[in-house]
C-alpha positions as CSV (number, residue, x, y, z in Angstrom):
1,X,23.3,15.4,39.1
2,X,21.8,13.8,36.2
3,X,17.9,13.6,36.2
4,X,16.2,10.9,34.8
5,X,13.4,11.8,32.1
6,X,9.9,9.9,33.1
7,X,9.3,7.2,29.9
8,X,5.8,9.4,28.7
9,X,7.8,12.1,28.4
10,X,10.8,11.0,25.8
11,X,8.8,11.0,23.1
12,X,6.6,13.6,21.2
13,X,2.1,12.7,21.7
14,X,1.4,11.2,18.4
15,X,-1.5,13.6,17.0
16,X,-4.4,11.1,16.6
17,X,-8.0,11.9,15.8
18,X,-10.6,10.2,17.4
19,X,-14.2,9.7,16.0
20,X,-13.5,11.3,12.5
21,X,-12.0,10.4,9.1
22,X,-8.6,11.7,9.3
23,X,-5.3,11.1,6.7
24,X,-2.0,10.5,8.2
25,X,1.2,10.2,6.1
26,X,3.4,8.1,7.4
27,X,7.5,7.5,7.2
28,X,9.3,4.5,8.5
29,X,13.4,3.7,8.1
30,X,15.2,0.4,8.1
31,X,17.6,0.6,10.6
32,X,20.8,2.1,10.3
33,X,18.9,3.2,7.0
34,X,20.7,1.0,5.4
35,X,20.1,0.1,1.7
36,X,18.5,-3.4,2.6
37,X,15.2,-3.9,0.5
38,X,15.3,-5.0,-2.8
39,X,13.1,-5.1,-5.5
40,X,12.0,-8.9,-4.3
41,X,11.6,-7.0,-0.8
42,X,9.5,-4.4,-2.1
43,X,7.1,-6.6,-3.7
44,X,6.4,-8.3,-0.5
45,X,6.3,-5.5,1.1
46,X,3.5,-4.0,-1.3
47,X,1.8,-7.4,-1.5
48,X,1.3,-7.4,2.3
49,X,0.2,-3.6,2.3
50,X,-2.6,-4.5,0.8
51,X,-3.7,-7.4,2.5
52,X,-3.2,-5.3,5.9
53,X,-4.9,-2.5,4.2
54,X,-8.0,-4.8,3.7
55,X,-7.9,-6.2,6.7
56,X,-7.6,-2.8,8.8
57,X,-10.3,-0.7,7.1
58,X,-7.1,1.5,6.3
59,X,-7.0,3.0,2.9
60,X,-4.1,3.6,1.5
61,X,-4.3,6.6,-1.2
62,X,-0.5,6.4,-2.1
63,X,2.8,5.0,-1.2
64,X,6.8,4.7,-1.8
65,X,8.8,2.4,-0.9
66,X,12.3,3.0,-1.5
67,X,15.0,0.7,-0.6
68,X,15.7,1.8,3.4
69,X,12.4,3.6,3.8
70,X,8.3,3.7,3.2
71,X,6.1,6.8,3.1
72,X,2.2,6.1,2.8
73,X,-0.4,8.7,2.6
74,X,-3.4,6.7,4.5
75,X,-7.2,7.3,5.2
76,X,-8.1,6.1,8.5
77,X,-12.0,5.7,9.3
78,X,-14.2,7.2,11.8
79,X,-14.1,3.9,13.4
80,X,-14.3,0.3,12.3
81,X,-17.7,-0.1,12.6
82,X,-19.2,-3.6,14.0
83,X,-18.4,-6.3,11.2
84,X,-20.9,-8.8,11.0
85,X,-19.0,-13.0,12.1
86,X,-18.7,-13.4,8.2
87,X,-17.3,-9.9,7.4
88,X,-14.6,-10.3,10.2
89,X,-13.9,-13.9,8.6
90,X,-13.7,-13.0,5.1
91,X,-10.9,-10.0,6.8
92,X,-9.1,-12.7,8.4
93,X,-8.8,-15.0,5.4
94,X,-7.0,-12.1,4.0
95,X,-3.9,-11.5,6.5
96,X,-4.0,-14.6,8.8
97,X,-2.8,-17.9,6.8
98,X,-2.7,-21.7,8.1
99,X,-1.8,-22.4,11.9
100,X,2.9,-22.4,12.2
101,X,4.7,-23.2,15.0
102,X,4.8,-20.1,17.3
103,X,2.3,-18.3,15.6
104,X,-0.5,-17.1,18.2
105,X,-3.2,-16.6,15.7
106,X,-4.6,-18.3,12.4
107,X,-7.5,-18.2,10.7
108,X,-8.3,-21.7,11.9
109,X,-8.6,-20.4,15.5
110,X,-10.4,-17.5,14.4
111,X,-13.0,-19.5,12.3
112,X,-13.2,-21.9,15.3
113,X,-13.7,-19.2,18.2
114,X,-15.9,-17.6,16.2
115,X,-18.2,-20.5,15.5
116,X,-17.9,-21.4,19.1
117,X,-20.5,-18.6,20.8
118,X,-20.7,-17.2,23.8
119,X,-18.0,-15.6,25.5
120,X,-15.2,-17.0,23.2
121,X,-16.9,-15.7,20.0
122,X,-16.9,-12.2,21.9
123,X,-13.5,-12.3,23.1
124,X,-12.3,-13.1,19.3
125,X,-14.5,-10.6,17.9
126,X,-13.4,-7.8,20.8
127,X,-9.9,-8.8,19.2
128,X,-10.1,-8.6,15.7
129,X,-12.5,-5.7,15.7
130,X,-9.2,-3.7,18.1
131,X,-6.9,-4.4,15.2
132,X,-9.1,-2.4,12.7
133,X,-9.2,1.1,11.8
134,X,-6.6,2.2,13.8
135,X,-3.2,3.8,12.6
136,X,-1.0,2.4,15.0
137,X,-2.5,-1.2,14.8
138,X,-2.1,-0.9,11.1
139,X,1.3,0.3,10.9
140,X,2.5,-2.4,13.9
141,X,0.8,-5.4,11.9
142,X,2.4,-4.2,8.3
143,X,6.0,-3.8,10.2
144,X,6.0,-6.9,12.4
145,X,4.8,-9.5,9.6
146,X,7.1,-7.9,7.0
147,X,10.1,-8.4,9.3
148,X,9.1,-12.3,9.9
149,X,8.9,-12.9,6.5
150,X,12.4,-10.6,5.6
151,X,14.0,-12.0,8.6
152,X,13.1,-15.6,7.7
153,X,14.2,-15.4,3.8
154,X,17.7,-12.9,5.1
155,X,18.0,-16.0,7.7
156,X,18.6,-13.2,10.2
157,X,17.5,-12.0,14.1
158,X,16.7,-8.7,15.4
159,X,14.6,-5.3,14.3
160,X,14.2,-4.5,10.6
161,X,13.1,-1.2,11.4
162,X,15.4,2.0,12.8
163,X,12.5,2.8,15.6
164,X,9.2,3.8,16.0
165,X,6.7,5.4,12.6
166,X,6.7,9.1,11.7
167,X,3.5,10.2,11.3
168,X,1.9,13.8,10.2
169,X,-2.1,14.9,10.0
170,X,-3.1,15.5,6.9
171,X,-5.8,18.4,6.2
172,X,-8.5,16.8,4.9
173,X,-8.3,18.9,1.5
174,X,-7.7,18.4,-2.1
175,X,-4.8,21.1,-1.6
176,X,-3.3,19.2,1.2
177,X,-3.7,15.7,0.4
178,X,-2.3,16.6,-3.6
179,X,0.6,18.0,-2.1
180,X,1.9,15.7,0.1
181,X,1.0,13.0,-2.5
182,X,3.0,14.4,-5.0
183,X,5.6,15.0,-2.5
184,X,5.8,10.7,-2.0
185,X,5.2,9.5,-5.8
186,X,8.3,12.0,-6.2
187,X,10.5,10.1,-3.6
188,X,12.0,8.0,-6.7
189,X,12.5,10.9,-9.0
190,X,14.0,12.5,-5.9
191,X,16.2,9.5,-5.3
192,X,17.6,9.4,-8.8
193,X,16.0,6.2,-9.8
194,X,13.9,7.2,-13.0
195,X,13.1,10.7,-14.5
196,X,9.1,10.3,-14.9
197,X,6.8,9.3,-11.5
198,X,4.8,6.9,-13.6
199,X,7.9,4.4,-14.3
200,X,9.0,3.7,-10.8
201,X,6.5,0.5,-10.0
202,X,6.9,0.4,-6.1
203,X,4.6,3.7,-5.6
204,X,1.1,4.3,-5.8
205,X,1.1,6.8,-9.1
206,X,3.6,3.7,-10.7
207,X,1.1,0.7,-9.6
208,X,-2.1,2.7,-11.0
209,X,0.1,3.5,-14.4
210,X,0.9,0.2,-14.8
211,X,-2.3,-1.4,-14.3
212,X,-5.1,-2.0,-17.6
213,X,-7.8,0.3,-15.4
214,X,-5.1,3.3,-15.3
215,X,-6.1,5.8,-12.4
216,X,-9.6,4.2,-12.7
217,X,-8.8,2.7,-9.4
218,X,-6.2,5.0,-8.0
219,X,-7.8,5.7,-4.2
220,X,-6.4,8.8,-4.5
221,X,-8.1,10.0,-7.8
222,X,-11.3,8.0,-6.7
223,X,-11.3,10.1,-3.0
224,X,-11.2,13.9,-4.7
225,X,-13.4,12.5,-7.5
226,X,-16.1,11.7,-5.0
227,X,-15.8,15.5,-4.0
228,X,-15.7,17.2,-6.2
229,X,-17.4,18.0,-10.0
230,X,-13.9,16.9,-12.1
231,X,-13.6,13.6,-13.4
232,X,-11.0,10.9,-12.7
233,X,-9.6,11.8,-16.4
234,X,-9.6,15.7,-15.1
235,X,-8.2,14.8,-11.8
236,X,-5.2,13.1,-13.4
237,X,-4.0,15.4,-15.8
238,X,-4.0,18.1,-13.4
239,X,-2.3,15.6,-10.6
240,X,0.6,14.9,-13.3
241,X,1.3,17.7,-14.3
242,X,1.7,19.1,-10.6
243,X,3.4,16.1,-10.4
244,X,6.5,17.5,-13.2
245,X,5.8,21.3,-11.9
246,X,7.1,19.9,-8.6
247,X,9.5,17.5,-9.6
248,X,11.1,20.4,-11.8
249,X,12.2,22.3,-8.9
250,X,15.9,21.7,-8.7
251,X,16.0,21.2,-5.1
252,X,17.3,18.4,-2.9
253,X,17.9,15.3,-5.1
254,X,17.4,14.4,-8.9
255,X,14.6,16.3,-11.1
256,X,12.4,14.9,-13.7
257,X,13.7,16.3,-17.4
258,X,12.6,19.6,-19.0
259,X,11.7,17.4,-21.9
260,X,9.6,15.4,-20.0
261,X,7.9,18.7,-18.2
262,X,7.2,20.3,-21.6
263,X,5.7,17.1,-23.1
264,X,3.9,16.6,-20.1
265,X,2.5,20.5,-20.1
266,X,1.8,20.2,-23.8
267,X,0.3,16.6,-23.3
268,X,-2.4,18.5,-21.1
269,X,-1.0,16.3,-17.7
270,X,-2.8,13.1,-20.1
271,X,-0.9,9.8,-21.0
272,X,-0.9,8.7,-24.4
273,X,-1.9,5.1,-25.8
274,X,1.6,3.9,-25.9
275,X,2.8,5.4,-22.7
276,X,0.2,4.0,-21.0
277,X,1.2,0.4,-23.1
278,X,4.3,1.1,-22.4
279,X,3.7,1.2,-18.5
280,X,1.6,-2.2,-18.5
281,X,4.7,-4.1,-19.9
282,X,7.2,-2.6,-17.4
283,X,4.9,-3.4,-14.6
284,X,4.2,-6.9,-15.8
285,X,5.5,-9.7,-13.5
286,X,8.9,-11.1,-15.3
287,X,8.4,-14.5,-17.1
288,X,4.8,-13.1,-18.6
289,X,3.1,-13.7,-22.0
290,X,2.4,-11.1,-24.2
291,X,-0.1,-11.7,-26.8
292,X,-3.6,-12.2,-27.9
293,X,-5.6,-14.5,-25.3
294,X,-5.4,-17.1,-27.7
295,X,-2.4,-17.4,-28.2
296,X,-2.1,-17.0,-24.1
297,X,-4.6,-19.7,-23.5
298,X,-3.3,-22.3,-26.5
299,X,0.5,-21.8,-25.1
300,X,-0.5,-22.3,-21.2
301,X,-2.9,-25.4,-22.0
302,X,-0.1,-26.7,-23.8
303,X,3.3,-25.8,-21.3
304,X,0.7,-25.8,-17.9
305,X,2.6,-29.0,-17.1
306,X,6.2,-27.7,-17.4
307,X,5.8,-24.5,-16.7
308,X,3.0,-24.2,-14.2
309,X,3.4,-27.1,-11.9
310,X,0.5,-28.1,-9.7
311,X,0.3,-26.6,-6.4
312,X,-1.7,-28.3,-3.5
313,X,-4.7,-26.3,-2.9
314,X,-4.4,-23.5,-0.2
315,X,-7.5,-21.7,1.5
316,X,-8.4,-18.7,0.4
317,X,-6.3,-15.9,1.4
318,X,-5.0,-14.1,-1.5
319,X,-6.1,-10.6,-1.7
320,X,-8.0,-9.3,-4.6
321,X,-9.1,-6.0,-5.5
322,X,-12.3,-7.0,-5.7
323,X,-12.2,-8.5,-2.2
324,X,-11.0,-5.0,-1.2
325,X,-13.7,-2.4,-2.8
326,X,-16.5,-3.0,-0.7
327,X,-14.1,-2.6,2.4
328,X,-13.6,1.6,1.5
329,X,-17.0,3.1,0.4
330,X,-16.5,6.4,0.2
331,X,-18.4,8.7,2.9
């Protein structure tokens, strides 16, 4: 006689810690892990990362997103602390847009419930402050509002994603969290898509090499740098090259190049000038400029017309870096 298996019981406890910083990473498929998400996808996909990121309190210190799959390495907080009315608005602006058909929160409502006192302030702020600094909230928000927006543009119904997130604790060590960083910004090199980490754009190592501040502002770099006595300069050639020590290993998948290893070891795990150039122009949006700002300014003054039509003004909800730093102090 076949015996039914009580629902709690299906599935594996998902190892959460409770009233401490821990790091997670985290995997999740497409379904049928089939090759769906292309390079349009993935910049969505990244865009809205980090306007959930903001708006969680989740810190993402790296991530891959490959064309069926994601991995992110994240840090989630101790908890999410008690955001001040303006705090939780200014988080809002970030993730919640104008009012749709259907959709059950905006940031008009949230503005307005908030502004309102009493119990209905308290009941908006009760909600909000749940969907902060919490691993499954985070990764449900990122996975439900990229589907809407993939499913809307593919003009398609149903799941986008195979079933629930993998996720894994992460020591909270510089050992531990290098590894299974490295092991992520590999994925592409893994996958047979480029031979050097830095040149795939959709990862975390990629975004900070293509970016003017470098690993100034890679959250990984700036988290061990915070710990310990080595610099972000020091922190970064010694990540790279365990980043080609690994990637040499000829194991499952592609490899980077044993020229590439060499230069890299002899390189002292550093980029050079026109790498690092060379990485800025690759990760530059197509349909740039490139040139002095000048010449930038002089040509845009001149084309804004034809070439930058006139949008009607939107609130603000675009995230910014900026917007973002005061969100992940480091403890």
């Amino acid at each position: 006689m076949m015996q039914l298996i009580p629902p709690k019981s299906r599935r594996a406890p998902r190892i959460l810690i409770r009233g401490a910083r821990a790091y997670y990473h985290v995997v999740s498929r497409v379904v049928d892990r089939s090759f769906r998400l292309t390079d349009v996808d993935k910049e969505v996909f990244r865009g809205l990362l980090r306007r959930v990121e903001a708006f969680c309190g989740v810190r993402v210190l790296t991530y891959a997103i490959l064309d069926n799959h994601f991995h992110l390495l994240v840090e989630v907080p101790a908890s999410p602390g008690e955001p001040d009315d303006e705090e939780l608005r200014r988080r809002a602006r970030l993730l919640y847009g104008e009012e749709r058909k259907g959709q059950p929160l905006s940031f008009f409502r949230i503005d307005r419930a908030l502004a309102a006192g009493g119990e209905i302030r308290e009941r908006m702020r009760t909600l909000l402050i749940g969907r902060m600094g919490s691993l499954p909230m985070f990764v449900k928000i990122l996975k439900q509002r990229f589907s809407i927006i993939h499913n809307r543009k593919q003009d398609r119904l149903g799941t986008l994603w195979e079933e629930r997130f993998h996720s894994v604790l992460v020591e909270d060590s510089a050992a531990a969290l290098t590894a299974v960083a490295a092991y992520i910004d590999l994925n592409a090199v893994r996958a047979g898509i480029v031979k050097d980490p830095k040149d795939y754009r959709f990862s975390g190592y990629g975004e900070a090499a293509g970016t003017r501040r470098g690993f100034s502002r890679f959250p990984l770099f700036v988290r061990l740098a915070a710990e310990h006595a080595e610099s972000i300069e020091e922190i970064a050639a010694l990540y790279r090259r365990r980043l080609f020590v690994s990637g040499s290993d000829p194991g499952k998948g592609g490899t980077v190049s044993k020229e590439g290893l060499e230069r890299t070891l002899r390189q002292g795990g550093t980029l050079t000038r026109g790498e690092s150039l060379l990485c800025q122009l690759r990760h530059m949006t197509r349909g740039g400029i490139i040139g002095l700002k000048a010449f930038i300014e002089a040509w845009t003054a001149e084309n804004k017309g034809k070439y930058f039509p006139k949008r009607p003004k939107r609130p603000k909800s675009l995230f910014s870096e900026e917007d973002a730093s005061s969100l992940f102090r480091l403890r």
